[in-house]
MIFI-588831 format. One line per field, with one value per residue (C-alpha): residue number from 1; residue in three letters; x, y, z. Coordinates in nm, 4 decimals. Example, Ala and Ser with C-alpha at 12.3 -4.5 7.8 and 13.67 -1.06 7.14 Angstrom:
! MIFI-588831
nr	(1,2)
rest	(ALA,SER)
east	(1.2300,1.3670)
north	(-0.4500,-0.1060)
up	(0.7800,0.7140)
END
This chain:
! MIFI-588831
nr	(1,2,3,4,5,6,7,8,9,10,11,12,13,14,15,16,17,18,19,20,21,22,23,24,25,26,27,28,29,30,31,32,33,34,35,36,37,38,39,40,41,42,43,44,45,46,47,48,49,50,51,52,53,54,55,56,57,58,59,60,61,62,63,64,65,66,67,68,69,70,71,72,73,74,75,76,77,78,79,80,81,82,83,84,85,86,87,88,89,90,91,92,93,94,95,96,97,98,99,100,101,102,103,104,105,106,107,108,109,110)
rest	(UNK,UNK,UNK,UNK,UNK,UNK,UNK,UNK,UNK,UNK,UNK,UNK,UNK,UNK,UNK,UNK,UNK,UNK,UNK,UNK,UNK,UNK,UNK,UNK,UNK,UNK,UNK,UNK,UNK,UNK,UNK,UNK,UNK,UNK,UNK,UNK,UNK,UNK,UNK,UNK,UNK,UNK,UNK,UNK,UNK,UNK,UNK,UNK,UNK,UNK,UNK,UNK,UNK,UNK,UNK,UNK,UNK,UNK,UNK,UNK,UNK,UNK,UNK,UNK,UNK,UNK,UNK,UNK,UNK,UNK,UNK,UNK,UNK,UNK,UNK,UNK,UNK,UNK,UNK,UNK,UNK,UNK,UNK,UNK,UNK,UNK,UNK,UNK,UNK,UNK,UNK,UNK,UNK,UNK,UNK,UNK,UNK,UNK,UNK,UNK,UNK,UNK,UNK,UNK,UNK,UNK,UNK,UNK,UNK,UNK)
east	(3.4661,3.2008,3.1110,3.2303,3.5355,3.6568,3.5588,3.7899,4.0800,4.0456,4.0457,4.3724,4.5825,4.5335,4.6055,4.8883,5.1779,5.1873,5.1658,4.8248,4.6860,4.3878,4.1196,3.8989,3.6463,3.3946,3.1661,3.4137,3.7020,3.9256,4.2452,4.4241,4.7207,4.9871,5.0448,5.3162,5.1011,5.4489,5.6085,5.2745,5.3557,5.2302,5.4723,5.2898,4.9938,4.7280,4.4570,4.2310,4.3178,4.6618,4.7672,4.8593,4.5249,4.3084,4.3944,4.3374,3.9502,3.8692,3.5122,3.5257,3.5589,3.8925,4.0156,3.9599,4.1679,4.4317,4.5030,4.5077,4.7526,4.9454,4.9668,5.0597,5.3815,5.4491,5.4637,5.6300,5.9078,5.9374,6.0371,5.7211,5.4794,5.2437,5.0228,4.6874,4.3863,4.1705,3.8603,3.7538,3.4036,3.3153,3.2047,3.3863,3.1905,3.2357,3.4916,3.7436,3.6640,3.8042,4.0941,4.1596,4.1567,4.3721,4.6454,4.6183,4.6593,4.9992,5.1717,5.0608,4.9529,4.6881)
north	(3.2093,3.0794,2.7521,2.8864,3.0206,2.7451,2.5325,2.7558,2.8193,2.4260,2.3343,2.5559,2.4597,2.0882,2.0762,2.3335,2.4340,2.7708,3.1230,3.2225,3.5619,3.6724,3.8928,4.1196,4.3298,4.6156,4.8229,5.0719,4.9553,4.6515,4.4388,4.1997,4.0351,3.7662,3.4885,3.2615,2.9913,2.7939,3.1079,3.3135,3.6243,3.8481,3.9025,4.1490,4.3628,4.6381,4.7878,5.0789,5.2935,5.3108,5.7038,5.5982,5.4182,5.6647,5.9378,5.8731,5.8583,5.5204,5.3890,5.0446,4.8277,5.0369,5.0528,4.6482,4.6148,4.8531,4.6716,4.3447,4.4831,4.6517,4.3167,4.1081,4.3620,4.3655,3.9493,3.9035,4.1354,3.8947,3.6169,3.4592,3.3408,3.0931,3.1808,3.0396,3.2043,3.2522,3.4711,3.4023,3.3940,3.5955,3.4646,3.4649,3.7528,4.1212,4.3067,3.9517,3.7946,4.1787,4.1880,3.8251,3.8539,4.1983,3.9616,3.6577,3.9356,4.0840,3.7137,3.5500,3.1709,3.0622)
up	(3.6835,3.5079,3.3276,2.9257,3.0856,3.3137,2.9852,2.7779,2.9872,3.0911,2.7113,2.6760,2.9297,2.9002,2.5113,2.4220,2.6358,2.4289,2.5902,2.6228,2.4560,2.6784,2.5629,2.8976,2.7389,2.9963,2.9320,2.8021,2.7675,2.5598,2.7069,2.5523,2.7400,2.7091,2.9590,3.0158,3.2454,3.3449,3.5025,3.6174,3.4312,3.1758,2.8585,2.6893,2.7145,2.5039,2.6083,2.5162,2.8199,2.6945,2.6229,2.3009,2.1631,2.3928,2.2020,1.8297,1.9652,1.7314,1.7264,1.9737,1.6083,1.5240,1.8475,1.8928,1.5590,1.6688,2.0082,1.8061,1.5698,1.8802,2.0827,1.7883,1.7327,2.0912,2.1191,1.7697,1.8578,2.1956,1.9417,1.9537,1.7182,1.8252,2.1314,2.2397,2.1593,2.5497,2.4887,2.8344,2.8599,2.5806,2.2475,1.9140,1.7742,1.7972,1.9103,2.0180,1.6433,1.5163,1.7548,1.6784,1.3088,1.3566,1.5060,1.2739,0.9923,1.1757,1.1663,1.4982,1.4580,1.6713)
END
């Protein structure tokens, strides 16, 4: 890891118990997961490698919007509405602000 992300995750972790909604972007490709720290598992997941997204053959801004729509269904339909928000190591531009935004817009409060 290194030093924005340990800063991040470190920030997280030490001031909300919520799940945490984690955001990997490659070269090609765009993941967003859900995390439930107490319990080490993942709740939910979206990514761009999924048939269903893969297919529609969305620029990377459309297909960052759809996964951040897709994940915010998939965790609201979980019963859960306030998650975390860990972009990792990335900054809060780009593709995470759209996916971010995507979900704040579907009804998840972070």
């Amino acid at each position: 890891m290194n030093k924005r992300q340990k800063r991040v995750r470190y920030k997280i972790k030490s001031v909300s118990n919520r799940k945490r909604l984690t955001v990997f972007r490659s070269n090609n490709h765009l993941y967003a997961q859900l995390i439930d720290d107490s319990k080490g598992l993942t709740l939910a997941s979206s990514s761009s490698i999924e048939k269903s997204i893969k297919d529609k053959n969305l620029s990377r801004k459309e297909t960052a919007e759809f996964i951040g729509k897709d994940i915010a269904k998939k965790i609201i339909s979980k019963g859960i509405d306030k998650v975390s928000f860990d972009r990792g190591k990335y900054k809060y531009h780009g593709l995470i602000r759209i996916l971010a935004e995507a979900a704040r817009v579907e009804g998840l409060n972070f």
